[in-house]
C-alpha beads as a LAMMPS data file, in Angstrom:
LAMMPS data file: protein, C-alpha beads

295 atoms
294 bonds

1 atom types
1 bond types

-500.0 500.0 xlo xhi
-500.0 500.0 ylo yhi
-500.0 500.0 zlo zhi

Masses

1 110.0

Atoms # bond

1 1 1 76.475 72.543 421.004
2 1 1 74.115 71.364 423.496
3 1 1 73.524 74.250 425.018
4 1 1 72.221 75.669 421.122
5 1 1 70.123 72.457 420.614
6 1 1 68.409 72.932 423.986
7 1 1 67.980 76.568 422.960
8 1 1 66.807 76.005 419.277
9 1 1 64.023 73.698 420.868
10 1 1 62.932 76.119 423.237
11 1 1 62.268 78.426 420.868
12 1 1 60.855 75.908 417.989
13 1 1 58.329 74.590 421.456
14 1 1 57.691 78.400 421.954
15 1 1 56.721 79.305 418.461
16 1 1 54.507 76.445 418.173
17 1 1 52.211 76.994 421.166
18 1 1 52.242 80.500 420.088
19 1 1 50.997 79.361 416.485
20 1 1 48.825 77.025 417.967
21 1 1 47.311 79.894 420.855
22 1 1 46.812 82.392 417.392
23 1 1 45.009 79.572 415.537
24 1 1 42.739 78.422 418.656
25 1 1 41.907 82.483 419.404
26 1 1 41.522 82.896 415.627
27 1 1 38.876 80.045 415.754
28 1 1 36.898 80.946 419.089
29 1 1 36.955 84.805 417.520
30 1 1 35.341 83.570 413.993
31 1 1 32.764 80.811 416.064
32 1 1 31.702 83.851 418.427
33 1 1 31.104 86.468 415.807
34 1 1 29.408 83.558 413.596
35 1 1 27.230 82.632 416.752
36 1 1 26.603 86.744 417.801
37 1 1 25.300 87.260 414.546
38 1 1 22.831 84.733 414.349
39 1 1 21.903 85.738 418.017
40 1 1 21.273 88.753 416.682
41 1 1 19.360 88.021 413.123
42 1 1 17.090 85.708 415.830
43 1 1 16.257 88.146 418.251
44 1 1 15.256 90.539 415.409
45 1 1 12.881 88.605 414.743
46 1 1 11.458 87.559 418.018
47 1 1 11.438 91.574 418.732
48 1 1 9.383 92.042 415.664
49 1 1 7.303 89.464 416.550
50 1 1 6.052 91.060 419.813
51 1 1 6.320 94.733 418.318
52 1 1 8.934 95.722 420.634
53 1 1 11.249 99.008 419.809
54 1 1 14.386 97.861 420.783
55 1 1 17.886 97.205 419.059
56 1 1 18.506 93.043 418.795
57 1 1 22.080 93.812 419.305
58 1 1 20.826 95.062 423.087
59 1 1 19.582 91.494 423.971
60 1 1 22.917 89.859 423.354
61 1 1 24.114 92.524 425.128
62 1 1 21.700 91.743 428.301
63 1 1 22.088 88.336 427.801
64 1 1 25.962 88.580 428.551
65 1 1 25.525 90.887 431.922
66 1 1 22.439 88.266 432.614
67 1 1 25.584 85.307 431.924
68 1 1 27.970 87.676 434.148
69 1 1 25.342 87.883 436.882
70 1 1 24.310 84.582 437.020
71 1 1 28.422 83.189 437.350
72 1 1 29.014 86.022 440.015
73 1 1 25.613 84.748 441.939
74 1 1 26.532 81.530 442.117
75 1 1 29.888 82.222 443.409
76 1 1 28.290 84.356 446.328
77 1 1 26.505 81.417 447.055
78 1 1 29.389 79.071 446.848
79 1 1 31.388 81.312 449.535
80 1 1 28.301 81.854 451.265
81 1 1 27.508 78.019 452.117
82 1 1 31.050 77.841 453.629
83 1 1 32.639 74.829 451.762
84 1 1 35.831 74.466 450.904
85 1 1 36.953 76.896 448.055
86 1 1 39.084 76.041 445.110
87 1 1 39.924 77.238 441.785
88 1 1 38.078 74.103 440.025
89 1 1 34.673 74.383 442.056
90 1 1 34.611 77.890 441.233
91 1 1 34.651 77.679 437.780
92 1 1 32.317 74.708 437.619
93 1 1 29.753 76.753 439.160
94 1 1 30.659 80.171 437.373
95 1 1 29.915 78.215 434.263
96 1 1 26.902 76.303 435.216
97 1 1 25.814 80.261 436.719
98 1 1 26.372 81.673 433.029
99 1 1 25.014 78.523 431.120
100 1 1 21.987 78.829 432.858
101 1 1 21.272 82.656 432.805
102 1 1 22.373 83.536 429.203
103 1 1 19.643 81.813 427.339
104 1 1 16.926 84.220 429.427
105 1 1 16.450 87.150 427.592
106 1 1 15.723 85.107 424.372
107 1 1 13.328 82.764 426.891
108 1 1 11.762 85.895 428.270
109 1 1 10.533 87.269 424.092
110 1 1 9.148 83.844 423.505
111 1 1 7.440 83.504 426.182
112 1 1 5.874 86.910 425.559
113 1 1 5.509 85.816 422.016
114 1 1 3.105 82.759 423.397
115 1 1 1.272 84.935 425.443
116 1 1 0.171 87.720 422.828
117 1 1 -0.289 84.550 420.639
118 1 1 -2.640 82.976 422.900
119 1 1 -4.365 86.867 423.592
120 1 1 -4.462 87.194 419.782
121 1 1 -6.755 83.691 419.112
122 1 1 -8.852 84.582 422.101
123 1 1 -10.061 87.857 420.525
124 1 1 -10.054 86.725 417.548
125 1 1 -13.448 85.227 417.681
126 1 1 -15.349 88.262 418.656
127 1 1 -13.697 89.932 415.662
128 1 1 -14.726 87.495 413.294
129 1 1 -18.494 88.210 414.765
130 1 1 -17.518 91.944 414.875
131 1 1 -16.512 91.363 410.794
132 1 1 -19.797 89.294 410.264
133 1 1 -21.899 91.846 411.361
134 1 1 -20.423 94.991 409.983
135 1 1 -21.182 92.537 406.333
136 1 1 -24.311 92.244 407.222
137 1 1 -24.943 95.655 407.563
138 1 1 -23.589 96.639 404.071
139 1 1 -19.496 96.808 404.832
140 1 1 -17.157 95.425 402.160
141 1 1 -14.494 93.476 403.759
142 1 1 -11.782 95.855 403.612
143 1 1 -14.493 98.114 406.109
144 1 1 -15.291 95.241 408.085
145 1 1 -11.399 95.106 408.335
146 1 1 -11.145 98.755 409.532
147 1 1 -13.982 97.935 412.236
148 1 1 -11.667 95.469 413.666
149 1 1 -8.694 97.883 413.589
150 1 1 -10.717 100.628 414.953
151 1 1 -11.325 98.830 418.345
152 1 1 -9.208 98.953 421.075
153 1 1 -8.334 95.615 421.826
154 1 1 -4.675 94.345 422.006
155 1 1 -3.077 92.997 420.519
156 1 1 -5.516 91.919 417.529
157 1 1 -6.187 95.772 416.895
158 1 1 -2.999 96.290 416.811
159 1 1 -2.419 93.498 413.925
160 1 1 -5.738 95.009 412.254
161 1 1 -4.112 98.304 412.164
162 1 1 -1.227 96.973 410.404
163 1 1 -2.879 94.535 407.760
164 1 1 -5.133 98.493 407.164
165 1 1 -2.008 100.011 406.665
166 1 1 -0.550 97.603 404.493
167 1 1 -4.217 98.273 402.031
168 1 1 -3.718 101.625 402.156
169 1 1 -0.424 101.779 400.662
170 1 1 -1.450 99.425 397.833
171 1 1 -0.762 96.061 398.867
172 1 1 -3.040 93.373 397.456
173 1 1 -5.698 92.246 400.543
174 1 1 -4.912 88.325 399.595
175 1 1 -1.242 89.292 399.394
176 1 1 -1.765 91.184 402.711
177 1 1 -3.126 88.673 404.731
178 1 1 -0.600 85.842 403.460
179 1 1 1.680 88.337 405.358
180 1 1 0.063 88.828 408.782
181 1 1 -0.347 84.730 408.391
182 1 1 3.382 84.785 407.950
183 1 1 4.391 87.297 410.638
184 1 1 1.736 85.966 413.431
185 1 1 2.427 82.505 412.738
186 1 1 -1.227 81.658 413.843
187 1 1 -3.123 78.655 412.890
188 1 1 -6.764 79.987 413.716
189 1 1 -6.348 83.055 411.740
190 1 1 -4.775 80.726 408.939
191 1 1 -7.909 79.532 408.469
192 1 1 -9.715 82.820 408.491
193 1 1 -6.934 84.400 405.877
194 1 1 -7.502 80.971 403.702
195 1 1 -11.123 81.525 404.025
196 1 1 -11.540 85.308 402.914
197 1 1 -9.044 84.632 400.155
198 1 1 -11.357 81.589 398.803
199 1 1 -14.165 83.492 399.420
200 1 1 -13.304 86.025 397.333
201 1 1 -11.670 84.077 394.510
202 1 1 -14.903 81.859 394.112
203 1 1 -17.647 84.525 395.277
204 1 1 -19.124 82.578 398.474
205 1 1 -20.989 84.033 401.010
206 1 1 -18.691 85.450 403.353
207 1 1 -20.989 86.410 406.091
208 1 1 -21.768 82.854 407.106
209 1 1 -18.174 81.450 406.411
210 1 1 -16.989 83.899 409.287
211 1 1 -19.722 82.715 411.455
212 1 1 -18.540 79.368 411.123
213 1 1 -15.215 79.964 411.890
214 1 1 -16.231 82.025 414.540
215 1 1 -17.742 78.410 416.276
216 1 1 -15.167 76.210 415.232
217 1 1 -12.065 78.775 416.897
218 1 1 -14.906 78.711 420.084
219 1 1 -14.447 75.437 420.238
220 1 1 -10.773 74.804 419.832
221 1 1 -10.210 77.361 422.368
222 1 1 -12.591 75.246 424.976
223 1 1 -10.623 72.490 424.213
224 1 1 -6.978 73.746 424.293
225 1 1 -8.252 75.639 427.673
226 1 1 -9.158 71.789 429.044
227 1 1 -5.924 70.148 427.306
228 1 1 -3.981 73.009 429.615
229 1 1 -5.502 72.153 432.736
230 1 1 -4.831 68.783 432.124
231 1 1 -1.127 68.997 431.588
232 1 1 -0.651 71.344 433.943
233 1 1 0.820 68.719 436.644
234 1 1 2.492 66.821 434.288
235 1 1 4.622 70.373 433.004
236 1 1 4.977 70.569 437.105
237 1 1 6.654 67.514 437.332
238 1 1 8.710 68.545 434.774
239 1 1 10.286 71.553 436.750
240 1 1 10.448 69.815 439.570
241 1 1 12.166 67.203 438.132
242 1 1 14.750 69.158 436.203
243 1 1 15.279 71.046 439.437
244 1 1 15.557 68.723 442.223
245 1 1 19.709 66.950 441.269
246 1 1 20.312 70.766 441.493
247 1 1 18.961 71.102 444.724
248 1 1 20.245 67.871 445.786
249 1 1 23.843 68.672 444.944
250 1 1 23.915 72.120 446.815
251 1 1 21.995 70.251 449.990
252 1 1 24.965 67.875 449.734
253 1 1 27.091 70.163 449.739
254 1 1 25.925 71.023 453.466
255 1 1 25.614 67.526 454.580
256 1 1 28.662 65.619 453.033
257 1 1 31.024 68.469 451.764
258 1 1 33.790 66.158 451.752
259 1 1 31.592 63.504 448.797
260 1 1 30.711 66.889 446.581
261 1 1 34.541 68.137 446.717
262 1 1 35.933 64.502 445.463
263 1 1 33.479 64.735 443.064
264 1 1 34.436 68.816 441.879
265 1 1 38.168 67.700 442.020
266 1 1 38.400 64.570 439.604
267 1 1 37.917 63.794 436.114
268 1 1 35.329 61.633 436.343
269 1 1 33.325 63.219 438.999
270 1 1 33.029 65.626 436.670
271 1 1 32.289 64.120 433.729
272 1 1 29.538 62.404 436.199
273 1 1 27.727 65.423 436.842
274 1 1 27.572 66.935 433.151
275 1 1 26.295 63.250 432.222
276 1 1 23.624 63.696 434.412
277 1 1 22.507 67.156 433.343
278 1 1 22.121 66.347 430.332
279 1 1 20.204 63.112 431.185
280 1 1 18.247 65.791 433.561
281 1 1 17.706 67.962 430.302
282 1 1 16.798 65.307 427.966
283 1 1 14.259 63.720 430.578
284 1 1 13.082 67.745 431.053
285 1 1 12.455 67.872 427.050
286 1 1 11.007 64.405 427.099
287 1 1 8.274 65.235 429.581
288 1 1 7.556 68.565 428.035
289 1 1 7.085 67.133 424.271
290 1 1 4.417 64.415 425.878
291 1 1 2.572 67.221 427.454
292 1 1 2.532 69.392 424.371
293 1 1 -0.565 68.143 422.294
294 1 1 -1.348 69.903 419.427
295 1 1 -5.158 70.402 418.582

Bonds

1 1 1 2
2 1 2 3
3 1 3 4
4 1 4 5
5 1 5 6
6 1 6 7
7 1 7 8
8 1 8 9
9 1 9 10
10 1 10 11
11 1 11 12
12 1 12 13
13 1 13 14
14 1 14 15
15 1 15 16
16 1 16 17
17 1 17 18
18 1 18 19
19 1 19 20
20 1 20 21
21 1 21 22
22 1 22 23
23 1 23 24
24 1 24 25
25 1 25 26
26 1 26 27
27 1 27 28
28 1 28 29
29 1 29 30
30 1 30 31
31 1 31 32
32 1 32 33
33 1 33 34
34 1 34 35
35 1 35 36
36 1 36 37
37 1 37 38
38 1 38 39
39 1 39 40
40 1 40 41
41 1 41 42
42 1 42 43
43 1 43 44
44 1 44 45
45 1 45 46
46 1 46 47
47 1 47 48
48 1 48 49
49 1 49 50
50 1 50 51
51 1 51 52
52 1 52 53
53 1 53 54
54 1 54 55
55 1 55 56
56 1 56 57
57 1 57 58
58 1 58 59
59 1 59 60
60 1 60 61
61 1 61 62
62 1 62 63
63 1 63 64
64 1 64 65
65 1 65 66
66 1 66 67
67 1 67 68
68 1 68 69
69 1 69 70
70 1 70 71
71 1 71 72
72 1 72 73
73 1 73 74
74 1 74 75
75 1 75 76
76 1 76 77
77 1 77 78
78 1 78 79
79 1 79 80
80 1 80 81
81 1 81 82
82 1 82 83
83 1 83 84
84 1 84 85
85 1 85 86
86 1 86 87
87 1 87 88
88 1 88 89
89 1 89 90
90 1 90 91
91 1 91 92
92 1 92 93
93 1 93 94
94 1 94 95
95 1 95 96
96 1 96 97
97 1 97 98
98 1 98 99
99 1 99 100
100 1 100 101
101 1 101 102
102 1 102 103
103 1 103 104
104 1 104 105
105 1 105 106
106 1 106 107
107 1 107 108
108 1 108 109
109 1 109 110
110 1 110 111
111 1 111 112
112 1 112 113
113 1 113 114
114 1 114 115
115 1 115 116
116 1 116 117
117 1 117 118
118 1 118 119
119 1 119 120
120 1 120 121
121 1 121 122
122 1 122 123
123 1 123 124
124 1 124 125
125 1 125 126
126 1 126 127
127 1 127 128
128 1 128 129
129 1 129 130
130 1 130 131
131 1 131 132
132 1 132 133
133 1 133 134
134 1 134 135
135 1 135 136
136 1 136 137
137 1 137 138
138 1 138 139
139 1 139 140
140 1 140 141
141 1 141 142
142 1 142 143
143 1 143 144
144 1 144 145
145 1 145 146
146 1 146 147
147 1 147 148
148 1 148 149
149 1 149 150
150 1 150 151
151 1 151 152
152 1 152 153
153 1 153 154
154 1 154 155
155 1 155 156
156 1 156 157
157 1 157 158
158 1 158 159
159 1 159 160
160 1 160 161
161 1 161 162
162 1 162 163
163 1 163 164
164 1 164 165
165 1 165 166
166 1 166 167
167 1 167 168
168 1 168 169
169 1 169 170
170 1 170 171
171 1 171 172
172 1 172 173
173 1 173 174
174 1 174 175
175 1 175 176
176 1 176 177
177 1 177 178
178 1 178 179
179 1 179 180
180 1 180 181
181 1 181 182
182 1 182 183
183 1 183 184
184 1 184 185
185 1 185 186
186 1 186 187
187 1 187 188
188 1 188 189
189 1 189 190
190 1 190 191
191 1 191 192
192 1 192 193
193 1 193 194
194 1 194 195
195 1 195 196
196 1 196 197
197 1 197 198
198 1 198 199
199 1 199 200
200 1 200 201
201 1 201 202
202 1 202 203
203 1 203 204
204 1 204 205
205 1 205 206
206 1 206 207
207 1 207 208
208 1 208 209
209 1 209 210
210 1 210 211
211 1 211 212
212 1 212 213
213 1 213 214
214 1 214 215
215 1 215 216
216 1 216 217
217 1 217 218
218 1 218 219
219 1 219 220
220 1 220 221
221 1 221 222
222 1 222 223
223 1 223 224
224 1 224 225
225 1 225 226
226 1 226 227
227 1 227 228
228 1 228 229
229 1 229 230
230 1 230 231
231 1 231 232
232 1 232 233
233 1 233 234
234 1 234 235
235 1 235 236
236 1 236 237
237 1 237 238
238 1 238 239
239 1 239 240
240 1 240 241
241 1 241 242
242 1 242 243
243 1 243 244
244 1 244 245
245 1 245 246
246 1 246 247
247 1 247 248
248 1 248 249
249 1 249 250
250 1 250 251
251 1 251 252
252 1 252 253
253 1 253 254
254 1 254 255
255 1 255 256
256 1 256 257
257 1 257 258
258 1 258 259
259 1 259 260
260 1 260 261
261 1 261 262
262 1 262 263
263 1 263 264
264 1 264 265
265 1 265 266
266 1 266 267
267 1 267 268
268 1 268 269
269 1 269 270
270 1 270 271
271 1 271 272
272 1 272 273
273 1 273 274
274 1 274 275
275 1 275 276
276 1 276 277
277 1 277 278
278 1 278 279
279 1 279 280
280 1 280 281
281 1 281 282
282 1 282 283
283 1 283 284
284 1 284 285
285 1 285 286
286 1 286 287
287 1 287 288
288 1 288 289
289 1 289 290
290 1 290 291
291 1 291 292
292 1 292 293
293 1 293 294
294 1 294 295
């Protein structure tokens, strides 16, 4: 009779960390495909937004061999630096690897995002002049449009081309430039959209509003071009900040192996170290949002 009881609770244990395993896999399957799809809806976006011909599904495929890569580097240099090897240290720094290697693909399109934004308000002056003169001469604003478009300047000829395109095929100009507004996400040419639009609703002289936006996107350049060079160090000291615990830890793990293992092999070591990454991250994020000024 024993014997059965011990059996029957066996099994009972057995079926319930099987039940339990189903429901946890069942839940990390659902979060995953939940979290890959809005991965994907993202970087479809961020790819449109830099006019790139490419599949989002392929950056959450690059960012899991860039995740792979990373946990397989830093696991090379874990051997490499000749500590003492265990189970627990090498998954701490296979996941620290990943964590910090997944995210740049998606890094990568933003920061080419900021860059063709920044390229994009810097030529956009000379084709508001560009737009000013062709009125002068005669041009109705859709021409004075296809002047712009016809240079070759990228990436604002580029966006020309398509705000032409968009005319061509019937789409309302006002309507048209609400949607370059929406798709550049660009606060000078805001203005100029808001200012055609206006123009044209009320009848105002066009010629001399684009001059004047012309000036005042000259000088907002000047001054985010001085703002930048005087953040500069202060974004510095934000990288080097958020990078030197990391190089502290893997110096220490030359000098005083012995202190980094107790700390890889207990509890609260570990809970030490992810407390101070993310007090590293949060002072990172902190330092970045006082350098960001927005003109």
């Amino acid at each position: 009779m024993e014997i059965n009881l011990g059996i029957l609770a066996c099994v009972s244990a057995g079926l319930s960390v099987t039940m339990a395993t189903l429901v946890i896999v069942d839940f990390v399957s659902y979060a995953s495909s939940r979290y890959k799809e809005r991965y994907i809806k993202e970087a479809a976006v961020e790819l449109d937004d830099v006019l790139l011909q490419m599949p989002a599904g392929k950056i959450f495929d690059v960012s899991l061999a860039c995740a792979a890569l990373g946990a397989f580097l830093g696991i090379v240099i874990l051997c490499i630096s000749g500590s003492n090897w265990s189970w627990a240290k090498t998954i701490f720094v296979g996941v620290i690897g990943a964590g910090i290697t997944f995210p740049a693909p998606r890094l990568i399109l933003k920061h080419l995002k900021k860059q063709r934004l920044l390229r994009f308000n810097e030529q956009l002056e000379d084709a508001l002049s560009s737009m000013s003169s062709a009125l002068k001469a005669g041009f109705s604003i859709n021409q004075a449009i296809e002047v712009v478009a016809a240079e070759n300047r990228k990436p604002i000829s580029i966006e020309f081309r398509l705000l032409v395109q968009e005319i061509r095929l019937g789409v309302p100009l006002d309507e048209a430039l609400q949607k370059m507004v929406d798709r550049l996400e660009s606060q000078d040419f805001e203005l100029v959209a808001t200012a055609i639009i206006t123009a044209r609703q009320t009848g105002g002289e066009l010629t001399l509003i684009l001059e004047r936006l012309a000036s005042v996107i000259r000088e907002r350049m000047r001054i985010s071009g001085r703002l930048r060079a005087l953040t500069a160090q202060g974004k510095l000291q934000a990288y080097l900040i958020g990078a030197m615990p990391f190089l502290l830890m893997f110096a220490m793990s030359y000098i005083a192996p012995d202190m980094m293992s107790a700390f890889l092999h207990s509890i609260l070591g570990v809970l030490v170290i992810i407390g101070a990454i993310l007090l590293v991250a949060a002072g990172f994020f902190i330092i970045r949002k006082i350098t960001t000024i927005d003109i």
